[in-house]
C-alpha positions as MATLAB code, in Angstrom:
seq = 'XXXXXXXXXXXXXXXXXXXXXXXXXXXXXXXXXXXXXXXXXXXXXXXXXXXXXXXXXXXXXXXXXXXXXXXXXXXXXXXXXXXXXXXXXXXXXXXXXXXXXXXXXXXXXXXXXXXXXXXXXXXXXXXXXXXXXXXXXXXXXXXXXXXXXXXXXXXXXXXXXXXXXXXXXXXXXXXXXXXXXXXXXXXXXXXXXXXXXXXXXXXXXXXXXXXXXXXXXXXXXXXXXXXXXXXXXXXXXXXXXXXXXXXXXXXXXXXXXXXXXXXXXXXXXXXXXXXXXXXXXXXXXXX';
ca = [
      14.862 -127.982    5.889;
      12.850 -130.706    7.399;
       9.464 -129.352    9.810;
       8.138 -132.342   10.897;
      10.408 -135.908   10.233;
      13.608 -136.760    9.351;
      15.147 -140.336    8.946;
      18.833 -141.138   10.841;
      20.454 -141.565    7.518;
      19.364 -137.535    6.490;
      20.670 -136.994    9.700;
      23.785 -137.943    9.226;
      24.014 -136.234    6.106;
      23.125 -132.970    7.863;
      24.852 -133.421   10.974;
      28.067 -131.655   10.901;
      26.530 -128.394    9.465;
      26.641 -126.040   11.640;
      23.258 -124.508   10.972;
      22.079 -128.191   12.478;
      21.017 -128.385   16.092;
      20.064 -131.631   17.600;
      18.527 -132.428   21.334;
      18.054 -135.580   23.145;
      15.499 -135.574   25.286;
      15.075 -138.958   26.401;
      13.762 -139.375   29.558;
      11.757 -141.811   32.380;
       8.321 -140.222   33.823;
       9.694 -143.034   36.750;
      13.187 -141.875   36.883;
      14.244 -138.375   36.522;
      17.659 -139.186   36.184;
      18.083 -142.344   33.310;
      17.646 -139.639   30.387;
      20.592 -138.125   32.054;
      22.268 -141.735   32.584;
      21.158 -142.412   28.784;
      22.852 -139.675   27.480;
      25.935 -140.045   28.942;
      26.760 -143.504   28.341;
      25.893 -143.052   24.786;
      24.320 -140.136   22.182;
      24.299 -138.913   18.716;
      27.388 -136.811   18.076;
      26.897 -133.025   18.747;
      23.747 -133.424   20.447;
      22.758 -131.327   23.471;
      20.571 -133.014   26.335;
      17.150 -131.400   27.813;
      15.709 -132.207   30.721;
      12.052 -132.411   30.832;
      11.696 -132.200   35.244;
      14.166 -128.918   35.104;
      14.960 -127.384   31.547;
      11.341 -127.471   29.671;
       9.392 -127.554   33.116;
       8.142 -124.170   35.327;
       8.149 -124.221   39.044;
       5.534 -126.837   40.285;
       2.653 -125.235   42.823;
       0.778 -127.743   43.664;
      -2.184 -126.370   41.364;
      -0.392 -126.202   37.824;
       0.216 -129.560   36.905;
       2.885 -132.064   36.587;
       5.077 -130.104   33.820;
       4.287 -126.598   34.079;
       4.480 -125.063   30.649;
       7.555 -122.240   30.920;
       6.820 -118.808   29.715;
       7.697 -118.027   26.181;
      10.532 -115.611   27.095;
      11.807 -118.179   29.550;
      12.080 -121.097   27.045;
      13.833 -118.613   24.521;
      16.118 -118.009   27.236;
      16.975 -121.152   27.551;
      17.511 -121.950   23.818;
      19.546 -118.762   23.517;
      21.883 -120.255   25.899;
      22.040 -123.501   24.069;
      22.749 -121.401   20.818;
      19.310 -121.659   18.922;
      19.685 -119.290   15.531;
      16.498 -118.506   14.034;
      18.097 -120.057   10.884;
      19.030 -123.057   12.539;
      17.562 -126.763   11.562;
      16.416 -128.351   15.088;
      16.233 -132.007   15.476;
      14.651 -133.807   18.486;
      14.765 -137.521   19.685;
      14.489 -139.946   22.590;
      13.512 -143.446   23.149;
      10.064 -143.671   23.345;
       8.660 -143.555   20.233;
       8.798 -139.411   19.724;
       6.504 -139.088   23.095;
       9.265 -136.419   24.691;
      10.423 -135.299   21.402;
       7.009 -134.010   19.846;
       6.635 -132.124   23.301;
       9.543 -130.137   22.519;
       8.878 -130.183   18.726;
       5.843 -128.153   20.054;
       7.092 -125.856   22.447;
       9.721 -124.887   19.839;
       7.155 -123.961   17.236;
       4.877 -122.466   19.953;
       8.498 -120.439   20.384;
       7.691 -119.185   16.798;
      10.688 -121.488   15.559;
       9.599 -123.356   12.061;
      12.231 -125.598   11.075;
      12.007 -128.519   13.981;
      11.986 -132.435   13.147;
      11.603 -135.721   14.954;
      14.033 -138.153   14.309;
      11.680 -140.634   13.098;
      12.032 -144.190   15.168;
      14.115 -142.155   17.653;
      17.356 -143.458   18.807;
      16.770 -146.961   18.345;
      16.350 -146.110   14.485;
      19.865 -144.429   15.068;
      21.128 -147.206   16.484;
      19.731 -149.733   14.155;
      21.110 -147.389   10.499;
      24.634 -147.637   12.726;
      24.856 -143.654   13.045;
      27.862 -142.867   15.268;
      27.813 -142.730   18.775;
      29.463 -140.443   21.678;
      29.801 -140.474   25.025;
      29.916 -137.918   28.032;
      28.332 -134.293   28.252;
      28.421 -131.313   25.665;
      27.719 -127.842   26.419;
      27.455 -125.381   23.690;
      30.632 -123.929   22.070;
      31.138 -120.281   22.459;
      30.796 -119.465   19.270;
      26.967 -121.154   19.460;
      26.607 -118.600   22.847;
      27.624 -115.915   20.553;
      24.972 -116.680   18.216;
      22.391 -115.604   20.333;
      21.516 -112.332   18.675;
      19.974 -114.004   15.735;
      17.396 -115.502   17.136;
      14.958 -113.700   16.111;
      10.877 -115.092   17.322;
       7.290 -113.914   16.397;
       5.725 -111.904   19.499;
       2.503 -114.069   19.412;
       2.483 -117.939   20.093;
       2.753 -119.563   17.110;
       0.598 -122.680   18.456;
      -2.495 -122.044   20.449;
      -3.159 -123.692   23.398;
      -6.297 -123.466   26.205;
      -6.279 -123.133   30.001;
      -8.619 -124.807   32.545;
     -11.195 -122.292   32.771;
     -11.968 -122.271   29.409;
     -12.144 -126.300   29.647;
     -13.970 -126.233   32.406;
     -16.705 -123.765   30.648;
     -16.530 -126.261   27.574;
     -18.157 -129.028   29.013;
     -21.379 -127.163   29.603;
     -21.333 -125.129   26.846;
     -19.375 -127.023   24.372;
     -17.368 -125.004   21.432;
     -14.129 -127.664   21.172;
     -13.597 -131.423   21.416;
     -11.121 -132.405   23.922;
      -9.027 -135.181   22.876;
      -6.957 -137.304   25.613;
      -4.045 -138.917   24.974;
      -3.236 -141.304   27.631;
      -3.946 -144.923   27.747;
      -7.525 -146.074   27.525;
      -7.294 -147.740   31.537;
      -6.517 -144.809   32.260;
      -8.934 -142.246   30.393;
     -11.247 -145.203   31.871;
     -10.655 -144.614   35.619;
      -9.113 -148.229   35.967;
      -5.754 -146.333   36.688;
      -4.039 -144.167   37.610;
      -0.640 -144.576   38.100;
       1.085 -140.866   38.063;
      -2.183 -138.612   39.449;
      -3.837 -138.881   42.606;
      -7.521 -139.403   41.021;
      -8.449 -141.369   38.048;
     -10.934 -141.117   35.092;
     -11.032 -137.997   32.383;
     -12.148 -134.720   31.493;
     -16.245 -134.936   30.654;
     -16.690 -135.239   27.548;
     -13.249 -136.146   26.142;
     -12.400 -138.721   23.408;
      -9.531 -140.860   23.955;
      -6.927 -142.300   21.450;
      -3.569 -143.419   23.165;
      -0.505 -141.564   21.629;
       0.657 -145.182   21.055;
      -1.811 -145.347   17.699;
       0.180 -143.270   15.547;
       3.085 -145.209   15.544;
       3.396 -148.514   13.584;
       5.362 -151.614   14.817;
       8.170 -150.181   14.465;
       8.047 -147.277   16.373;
       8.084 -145.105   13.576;
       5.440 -142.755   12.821;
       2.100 -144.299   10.369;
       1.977 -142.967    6.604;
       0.562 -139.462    6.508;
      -2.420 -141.033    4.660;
      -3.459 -143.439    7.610;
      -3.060 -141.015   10.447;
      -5.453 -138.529    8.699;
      -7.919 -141.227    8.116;
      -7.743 -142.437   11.855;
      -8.080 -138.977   13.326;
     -10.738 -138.102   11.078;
     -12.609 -140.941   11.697;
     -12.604 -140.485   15.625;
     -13.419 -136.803   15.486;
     -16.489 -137.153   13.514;
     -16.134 -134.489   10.979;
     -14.816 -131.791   13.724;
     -12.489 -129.729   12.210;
      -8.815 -129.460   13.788;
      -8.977 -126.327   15.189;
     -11.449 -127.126   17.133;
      -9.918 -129.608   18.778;
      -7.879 -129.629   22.349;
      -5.303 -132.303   22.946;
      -5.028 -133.076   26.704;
      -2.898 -135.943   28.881;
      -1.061 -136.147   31.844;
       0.874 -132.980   32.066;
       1.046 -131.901   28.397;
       3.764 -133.726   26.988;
       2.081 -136.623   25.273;
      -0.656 -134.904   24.366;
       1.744 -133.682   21.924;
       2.336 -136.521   20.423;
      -1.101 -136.675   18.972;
      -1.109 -132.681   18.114;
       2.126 -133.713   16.132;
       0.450 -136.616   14.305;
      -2.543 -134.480   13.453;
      -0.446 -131.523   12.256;
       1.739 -134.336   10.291;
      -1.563 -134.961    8.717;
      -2.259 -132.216    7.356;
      -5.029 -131.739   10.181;
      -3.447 -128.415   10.894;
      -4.255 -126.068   13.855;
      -5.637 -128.095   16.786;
      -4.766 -126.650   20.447;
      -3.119 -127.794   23.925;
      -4.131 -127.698   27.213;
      -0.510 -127.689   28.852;
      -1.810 -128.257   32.071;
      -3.709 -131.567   31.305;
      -5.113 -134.009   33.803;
      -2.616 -133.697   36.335;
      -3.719 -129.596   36.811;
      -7.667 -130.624   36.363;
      -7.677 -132.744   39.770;
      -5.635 -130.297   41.083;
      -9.110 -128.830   42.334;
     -11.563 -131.348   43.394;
     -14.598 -129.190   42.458;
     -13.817 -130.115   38.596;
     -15.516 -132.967   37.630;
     -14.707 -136.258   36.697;
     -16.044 -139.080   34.634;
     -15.304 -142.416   34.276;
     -15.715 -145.575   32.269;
];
């Protein structure tokens, strides 16, 4: 069983097991609709689509962030219905370098479900190894709806993750390092192309989610990620550390490439930046 990567051409070798479960989740913070378009016109055999605006997303309020985290029991819902086994091998991909798929390579271990892997390089890699292609939707069979009885999930999160008080409280009174994952013009203030204010969370390191992959687009050797993230932390220990972006999803990325790392048990803040300026009273820094 692969937990963390797995290359197109183990794929293949695994893909018409049944106990195999695959997800595209490509997707266009720009365009809600060109995963969808993406998918259609061409995806790896078998594969399901999930859509990160309606499937993996609660109801927006105005006050909760871009991508509202879904409740446990909701997302297990979900993945009953797309015929999730708790013995089941999960593999995620898109098209942008693993930034979608390590979002939902999280929530499905936060589900309490181990066995979850990244296709490494993401669909171009499946392109480029000249895995098989197909075309049009796929729901699940009824046998997979059948299925549902077996999965079986821990009644505790299996990944921790923070909410905005407890950020908020951190910053006088720190007890965790917040880590931010978007660009650095952004974590800067320059920009701020999705939110309506710009700059970070006081006292927040950045490193882009775009560090951990090498040119290309693959994820960098276990041994170089752990020497980068130790090196930026400063000796603070993983679980004491808080990944935070946009609206939680790439945030993931670097929680992934930590945990990849062997730097085990670091935390999310689902609701990121985009919940933080939700209330102006929170402040802001810049530069």
């Amino acid at each position: 069983m692969f937990d963390f990567l797995i290359t197109p051409q183990q794929l293949q070798a695994r893909l018409e097991r049944p106990d195999c479960l695959v997800f595209d989740v490509r997707h266009d913070l720009a365009d809600h609709h060109a995963g969808q378009r993406a998918y259609e016109h061409g995806h790896i055999p078998g594969a399901l689509f999930l859509d990160h605006e309606n499937d993996l997303a609660a109801p927006k309020t105005g006050l909760n962030g871009r991508h509202p985290l879904p409740t446990r029991q909701e997302l297990a819902a979900l993945m009953r219905l797309k015929g999730l086994t708790s013995s089941m091998q999960v593999v995620v991909y898109d098209a942008q370098g693993g930034l979608f798929a390590s979002h939902v390579w999280w929530m499905l271990r936060w589900l309490g479900h181990e066995h979850v892997a990244i296709l490494d390089g993401g669909w171009q890699a499946w392109q480029a190894a000249g895995g098989p292609v197909q075309t049009g939707q796929r729901q699940p069979s009824v046998s997979e709806a059948q299925a549902v009885q077996s999965l079986n999930l821990p009644s505790q999160a299996a990944m921790p993750t923070v909410q905005v008080a407890q950020v908020l409280a951190n910053i006088a009174k720190p007890v965790f390092t917040v880590l931010d994952a978007r660009a650095p013009e952004r974590y800067r203030g320059e920009i701020e192309p999705m939110d309506p204010v710009a700059g970070h969370i006081p006292g927040a390191l950045n490193r882009s989610h775009q560090n951990n992959l090498d040119a290309q687009g693959r994820f960098k050797p276990v041994a170089q990620l752990r020497e980068e993230f130790t090196a930026l932390l400063g000796g603070v220990p993983a679980a004491q550390v808080v990944h935070q972006c946009g609206s939680g999803i790439t945030a993931c990325h670097n929680l992934f490439a930590m945990e990849l790392a062997g730097l085990k048990g670091s935390h999310l803040y689902p609701g990121s930046w985009s919940e933080w300026v939700s209330d102006p009273a929170r402040p802001v820094a810049r530069a």
